[in-house]
LUMVO-193748 format. One record per residue: y, x, z of N, C-alpha, C in turn; residue in three letters; residue number from 1; chain. Coordinates in steps of 0.2 Angstrom, whole numbers, plus 5000, padded with zeros to 4 digits. Atoms other than C-alpha are relative to their C-alpha. Layout:
BEGIN
Y, X, Z, Y, X, Z, Y, X, Z, ALA, NUM, A
...
//
This chain:
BEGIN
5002, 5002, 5007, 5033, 4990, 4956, 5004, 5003, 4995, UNK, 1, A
4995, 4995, 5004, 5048, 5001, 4949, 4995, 5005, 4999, UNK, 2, A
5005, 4994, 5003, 5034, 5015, 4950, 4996, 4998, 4995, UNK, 3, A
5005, 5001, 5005, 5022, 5006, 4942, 5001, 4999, 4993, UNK, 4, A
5000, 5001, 5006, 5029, 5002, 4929, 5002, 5006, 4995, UNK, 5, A
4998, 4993, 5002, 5037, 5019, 4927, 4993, 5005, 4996, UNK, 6, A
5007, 4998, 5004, 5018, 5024, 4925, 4998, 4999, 4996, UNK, 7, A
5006, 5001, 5004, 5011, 5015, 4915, 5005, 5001, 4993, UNK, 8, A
4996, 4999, 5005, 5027, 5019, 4904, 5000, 5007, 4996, UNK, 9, A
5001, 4992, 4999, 5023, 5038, 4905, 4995, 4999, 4996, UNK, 10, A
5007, 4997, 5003, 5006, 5036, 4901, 4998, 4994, 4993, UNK, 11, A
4997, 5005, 5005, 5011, 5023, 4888, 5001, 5004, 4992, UNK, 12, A
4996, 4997, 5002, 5022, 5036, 4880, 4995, 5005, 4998, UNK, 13, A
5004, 4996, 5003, 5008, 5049, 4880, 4994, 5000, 4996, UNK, 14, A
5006, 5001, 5006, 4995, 5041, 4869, 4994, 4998, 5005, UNK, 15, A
5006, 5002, 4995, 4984, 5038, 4885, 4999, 4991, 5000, UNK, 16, A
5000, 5007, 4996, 4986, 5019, 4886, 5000, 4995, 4992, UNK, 17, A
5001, 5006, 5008, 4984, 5007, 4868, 5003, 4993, 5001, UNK, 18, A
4995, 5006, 4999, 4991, 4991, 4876, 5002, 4999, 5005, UNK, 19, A
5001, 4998, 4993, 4995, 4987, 4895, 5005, 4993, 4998, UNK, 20, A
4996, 5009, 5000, 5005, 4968, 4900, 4997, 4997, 5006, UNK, 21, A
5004, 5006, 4997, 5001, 4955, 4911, 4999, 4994, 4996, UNK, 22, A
5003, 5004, 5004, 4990, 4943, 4907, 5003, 4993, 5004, UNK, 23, A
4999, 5006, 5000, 4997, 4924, 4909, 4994, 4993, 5001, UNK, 24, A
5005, 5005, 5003, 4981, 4917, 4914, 5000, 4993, 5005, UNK, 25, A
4999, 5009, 4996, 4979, 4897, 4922, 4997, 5002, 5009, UNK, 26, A
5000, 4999, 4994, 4971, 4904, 4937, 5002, 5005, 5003, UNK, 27, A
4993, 4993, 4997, 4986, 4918, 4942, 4999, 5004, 4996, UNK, 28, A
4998, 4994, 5002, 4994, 4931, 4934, 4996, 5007, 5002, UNK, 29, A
5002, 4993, 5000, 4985, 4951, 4934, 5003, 5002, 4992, UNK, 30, A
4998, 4996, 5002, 4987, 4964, 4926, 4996, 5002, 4993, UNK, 31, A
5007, 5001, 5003, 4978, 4970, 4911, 5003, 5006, 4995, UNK, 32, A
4998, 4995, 5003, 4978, 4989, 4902, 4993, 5002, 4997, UNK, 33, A
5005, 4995, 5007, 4967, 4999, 4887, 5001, 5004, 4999, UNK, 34, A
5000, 4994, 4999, 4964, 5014, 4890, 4997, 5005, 4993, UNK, 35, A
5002, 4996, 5004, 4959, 5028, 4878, 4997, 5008, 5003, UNK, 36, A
5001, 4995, 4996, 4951, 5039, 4888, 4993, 5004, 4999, UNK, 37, A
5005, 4998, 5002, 4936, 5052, 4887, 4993, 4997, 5006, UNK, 38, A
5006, 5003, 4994, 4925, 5045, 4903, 5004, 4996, 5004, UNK, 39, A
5001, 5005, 4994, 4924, 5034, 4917, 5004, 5001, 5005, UNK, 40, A
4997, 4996, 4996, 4931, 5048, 4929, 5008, 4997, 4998, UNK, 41, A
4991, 4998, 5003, 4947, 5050, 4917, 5003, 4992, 5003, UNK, 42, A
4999, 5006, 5000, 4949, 5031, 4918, 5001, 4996, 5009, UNK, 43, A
4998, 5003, 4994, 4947, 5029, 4938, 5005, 5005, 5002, UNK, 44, A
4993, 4995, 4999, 4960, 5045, 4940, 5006, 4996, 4997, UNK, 45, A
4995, 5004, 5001, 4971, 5033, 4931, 5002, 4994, 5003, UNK, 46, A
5001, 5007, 4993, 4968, 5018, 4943, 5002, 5002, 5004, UNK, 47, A
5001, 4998, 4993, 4966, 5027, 4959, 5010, 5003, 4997, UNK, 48, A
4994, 4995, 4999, 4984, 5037, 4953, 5007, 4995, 4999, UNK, 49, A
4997, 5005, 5000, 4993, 5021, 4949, 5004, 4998, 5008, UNK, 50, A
4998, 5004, 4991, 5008, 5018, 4964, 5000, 4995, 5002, UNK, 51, A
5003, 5006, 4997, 5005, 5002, 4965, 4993, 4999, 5004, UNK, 52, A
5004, 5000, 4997, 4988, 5005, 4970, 4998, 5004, 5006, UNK, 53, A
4999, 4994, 4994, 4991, 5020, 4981, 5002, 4997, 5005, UNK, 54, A
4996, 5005, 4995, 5003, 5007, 4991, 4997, 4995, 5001, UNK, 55, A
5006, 5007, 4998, 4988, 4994, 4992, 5003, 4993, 4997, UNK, 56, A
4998, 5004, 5004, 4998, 4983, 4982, 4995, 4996, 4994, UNK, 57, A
5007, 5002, 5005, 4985, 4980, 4967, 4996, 5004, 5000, UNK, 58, A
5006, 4998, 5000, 4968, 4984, 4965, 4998, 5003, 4994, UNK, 59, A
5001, 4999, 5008, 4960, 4988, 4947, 4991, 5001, 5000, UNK, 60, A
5008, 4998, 5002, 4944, 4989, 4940, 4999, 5002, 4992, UNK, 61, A
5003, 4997, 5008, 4934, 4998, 4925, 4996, 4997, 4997, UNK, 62, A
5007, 5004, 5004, 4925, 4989, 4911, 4999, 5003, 4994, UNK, 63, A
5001, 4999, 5005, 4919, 4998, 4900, 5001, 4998, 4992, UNK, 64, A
4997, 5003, 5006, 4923, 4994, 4881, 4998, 5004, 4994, UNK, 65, A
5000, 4997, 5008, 4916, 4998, 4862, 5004, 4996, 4997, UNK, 66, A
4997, 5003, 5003, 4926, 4994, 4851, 4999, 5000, 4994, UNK, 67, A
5004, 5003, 5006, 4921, 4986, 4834, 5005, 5000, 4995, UNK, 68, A
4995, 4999, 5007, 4938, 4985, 4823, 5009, 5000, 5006, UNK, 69, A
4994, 4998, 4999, 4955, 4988, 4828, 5006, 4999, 4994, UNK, 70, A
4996, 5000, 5005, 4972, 4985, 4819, 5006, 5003, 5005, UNK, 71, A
4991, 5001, 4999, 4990, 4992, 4823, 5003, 4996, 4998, UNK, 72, A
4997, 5006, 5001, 5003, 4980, 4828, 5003, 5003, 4992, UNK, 73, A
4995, 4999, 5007, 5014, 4979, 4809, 5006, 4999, 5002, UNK, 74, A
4993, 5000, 4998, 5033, 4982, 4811, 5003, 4996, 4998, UNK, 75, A
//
């Protein structure tokens, strides 16, 4: 899980990722990342490349997303 989070700190850092955490939800904890990415492909090369999932550890899926308003957090 040390890698995983290595990655997603990497792809974090590059401007690829917009927010990423786990979510707290009532029916178990996952994962939850927003991507910025040009396609679908780019998007499961980010999944599939994730060591967590390489290691059969977690799974992932794509949902696509438009996005209607956006704000940056405020400092």
């Amino acid at each position: 899980m040390e890698a995983h989070s290595r990655y997603f700190d990497e792809h974090f850092a590059a401007g690829r990722l917009l927010l990423y955490g786990p979510v707290m939800a009532t029916s178990g904890a996952f994962g939850l990342a927003v991507l910025e990415v040009e396609s679908e492909a780019e998007a499961r090369r980010f999944g599939e490349g994730d060591p967590s999932v390489r290691a059969g550890l977690n799974r992932f899926e794509i949902c696509p997303m438009r996005v209607s308003a956006a704000r940056a957090k405020e400092s």
